[in-house]
N, C-alpha and C positions, 0 to 999 in steps of 0.2 A: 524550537523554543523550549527552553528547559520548564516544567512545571514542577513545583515544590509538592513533592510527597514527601506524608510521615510516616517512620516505619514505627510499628509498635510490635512489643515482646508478646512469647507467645503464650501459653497456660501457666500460671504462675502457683506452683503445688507448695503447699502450707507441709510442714512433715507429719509422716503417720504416726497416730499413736505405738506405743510399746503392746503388739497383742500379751494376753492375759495368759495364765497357767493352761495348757491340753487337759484336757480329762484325762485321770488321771497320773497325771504328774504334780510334783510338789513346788513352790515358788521357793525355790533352794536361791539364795545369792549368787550370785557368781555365774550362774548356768544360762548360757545365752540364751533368748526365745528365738525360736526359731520362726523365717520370713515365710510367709506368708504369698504365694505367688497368685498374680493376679489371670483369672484363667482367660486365655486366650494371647493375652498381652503380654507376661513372663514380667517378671523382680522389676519397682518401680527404678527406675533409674534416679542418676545425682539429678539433685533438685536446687533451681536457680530463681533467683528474684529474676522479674522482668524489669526489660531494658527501660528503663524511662531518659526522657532527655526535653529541655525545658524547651518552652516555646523558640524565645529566641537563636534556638540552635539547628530550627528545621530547616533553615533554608543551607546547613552544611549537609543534608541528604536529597538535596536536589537533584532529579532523574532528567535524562536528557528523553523527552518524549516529542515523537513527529519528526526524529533524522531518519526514522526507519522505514525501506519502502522499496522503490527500483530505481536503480541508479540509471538517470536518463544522460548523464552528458556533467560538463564543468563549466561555472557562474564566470563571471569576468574577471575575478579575482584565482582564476583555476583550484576552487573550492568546490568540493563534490556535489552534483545536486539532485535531492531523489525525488522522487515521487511515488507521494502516500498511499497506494491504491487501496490494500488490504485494511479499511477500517468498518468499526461497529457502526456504522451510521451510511446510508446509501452517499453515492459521490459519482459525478456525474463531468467526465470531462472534455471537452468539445476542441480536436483540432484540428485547425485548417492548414492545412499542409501536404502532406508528399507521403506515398505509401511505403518509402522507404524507410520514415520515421517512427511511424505507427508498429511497423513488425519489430525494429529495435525494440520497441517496447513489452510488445508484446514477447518475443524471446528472453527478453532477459526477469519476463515477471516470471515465464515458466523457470528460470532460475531460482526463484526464491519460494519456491514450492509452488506457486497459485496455478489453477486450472484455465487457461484462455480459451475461451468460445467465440472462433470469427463467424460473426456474421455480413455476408460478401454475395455478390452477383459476377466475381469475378474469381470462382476460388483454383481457379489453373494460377493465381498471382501466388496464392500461399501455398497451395499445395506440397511445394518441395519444402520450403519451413514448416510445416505439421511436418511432414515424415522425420523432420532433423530431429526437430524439439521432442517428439513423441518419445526415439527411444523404445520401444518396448510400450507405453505407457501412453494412456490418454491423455496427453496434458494438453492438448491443442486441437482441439474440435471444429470443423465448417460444416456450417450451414447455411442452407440458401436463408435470402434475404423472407424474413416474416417467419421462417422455420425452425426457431431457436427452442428446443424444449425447455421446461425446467433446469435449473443449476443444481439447486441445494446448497447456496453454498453456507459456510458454517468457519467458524476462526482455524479451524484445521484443516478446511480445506477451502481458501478463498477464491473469489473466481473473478477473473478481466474477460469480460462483454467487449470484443472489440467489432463497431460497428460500423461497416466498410459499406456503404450500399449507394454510393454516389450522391450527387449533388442535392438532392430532395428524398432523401433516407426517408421512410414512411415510420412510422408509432411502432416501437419495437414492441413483440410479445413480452420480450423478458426486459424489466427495468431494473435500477439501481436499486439495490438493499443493503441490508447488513452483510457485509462481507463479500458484496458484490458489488463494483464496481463495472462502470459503461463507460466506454473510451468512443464518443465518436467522430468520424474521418472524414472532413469535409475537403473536396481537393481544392475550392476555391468557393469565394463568398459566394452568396445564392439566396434563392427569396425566404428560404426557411432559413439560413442563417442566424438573426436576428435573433429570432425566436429563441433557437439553441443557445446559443452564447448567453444570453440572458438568464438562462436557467441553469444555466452549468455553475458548478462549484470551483474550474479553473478551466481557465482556454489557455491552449498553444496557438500561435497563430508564426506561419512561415512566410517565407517573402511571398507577398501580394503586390497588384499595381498598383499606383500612387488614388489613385480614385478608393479602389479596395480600402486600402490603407487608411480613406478619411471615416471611412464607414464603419470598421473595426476602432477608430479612435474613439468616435461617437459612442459607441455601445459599449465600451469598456472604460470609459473617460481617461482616456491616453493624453501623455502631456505632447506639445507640437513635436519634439524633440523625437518623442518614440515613434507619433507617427510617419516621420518623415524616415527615419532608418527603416519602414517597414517594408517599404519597396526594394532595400539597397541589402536584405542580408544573405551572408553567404548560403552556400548548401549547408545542409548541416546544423543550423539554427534555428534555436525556436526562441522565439519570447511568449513566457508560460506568464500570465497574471491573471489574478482577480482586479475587483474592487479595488483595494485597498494596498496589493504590492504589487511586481514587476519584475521580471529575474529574464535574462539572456543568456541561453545554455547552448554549448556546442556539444552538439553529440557525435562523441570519434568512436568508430564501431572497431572492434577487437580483430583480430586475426579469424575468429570461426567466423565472425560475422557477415566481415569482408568478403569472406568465401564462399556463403551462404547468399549475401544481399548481395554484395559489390561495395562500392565505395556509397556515401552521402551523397543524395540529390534529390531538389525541389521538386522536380518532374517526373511522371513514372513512363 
């Protein structure tokens, strides 16, 4: 969604006076004074009014803010569809699905700089994906489940919490903050479900059985329509919603990834 920022000009320098005669020297006509450098900074440079531009023309510097993020898969329209991990504000998202999903994610956040922390009781599942994504480099951290130190994270170096710990995940050490983000991994609804889903700032939710399906429409107030696709979708799909919207994404994994994970599937 595009939000309307204004840009404004930036120090707007009035010109300098004409410095005055040196000691001894004469104010002879003609004889140019000589500039005056400012120390540290060197000769004022060319000097510009600032930019102004009237109200009614702010919405021609309209920014496209919230397309930017990890590219999870294509909407139904085969329109790119990301998601926002790396934001100033904690976010917290909950999906029930397939651990083939979740590492997509997790791989391609370590693409866009972010540091990923799994926390897993299963980490022979990631292990060969830490060593890929690592590189050289820490980007992809395991930990047992409850063992997550500090992050630190910070706009430069953001971090994905991805929280793998089975069906009844316990109170993670480390939670959502500024510039950290918690992905958690539910393989199928469960009694703590509920709970999650409701505090989360967006659920994925993958095929589930038709019972699942009404339980999940419940808690997220799904219309009949989507919850009855909820039993029937392919591998490879997620429907990501809040509140208030609803998006069906198919996520086709790349050539490394393929090779890395295997192909898309609900089951692990």
């Amino acid at each position: 969604m595009a939000v309307p920022t204004t840009v404004s000009g930036g120090a707007s320098y009035s010109p300098a006076s004409t410095p005055g005669p040196m000691p001894g020297q004469t104010d002879e006509p003609g004889t140019p004074a000589p500039r005056r450098p400012r120390r540290g900074f060197g000769l004022i440079g060319p000097r510009r009014q600032g930019h102004e531009l009237p109200p009614e023309q702010f919405d021609a510097l309209a920014l496209p803010i919230g397309d930017d993020g990890v590219m999870i898969g294509v909407g139904a329209r085969d329109q790119p569809a990301v998601l926002g991990l790396h934001r100033p504000t904690p976010f917290n998202v909950v999906l029930v699905g397939g651990l083939w999903t979740a590492q997509v994610i997790g791989l391609r956040a370590v693409a866009t700089g972010a540091r990923v922390t799994v926390e897993t009781g299963r980490q022979q599942m990631w292990a060969s994906l830490a060593q890929a994504a690592n590189g050289g480099y820490q980007s992809m951290t395991l930990h047992d489940v409850g063992r997550v130190p500090p992050q630190g994270p910070s706009i430069g170096s953001p971090v994905l919490v991805i929280r793998d710990a089975g069906m009844r995940p316990p109170r993670g050490r480390v939670s959502s903050a500024p510039w950290q983000s918690v992905l958690t991994l539910l393989p199928y609804m469960s009694p703590v479900a509920p709970r999650l889903m409701e505090n989360a700032d967006l659920v994925g939710v993958q095929r589930v059985s038709p019972e699942e399906a009404v339980q999940v429409g419940r808690i997220m107030g799904l219309p009949s329509m989507d919850v009855e696709s909820l039993s029937t979708l392919p591998d490879g799909v997620t429907l990501w919603c809040d509140r208030q919207t609803r998006l069906y994404v198919a996520t086709h994994p790349t050539d490394v990834e393929s090779g890395l994970l295997g192909g898309a599937r609900r089951m692990d």
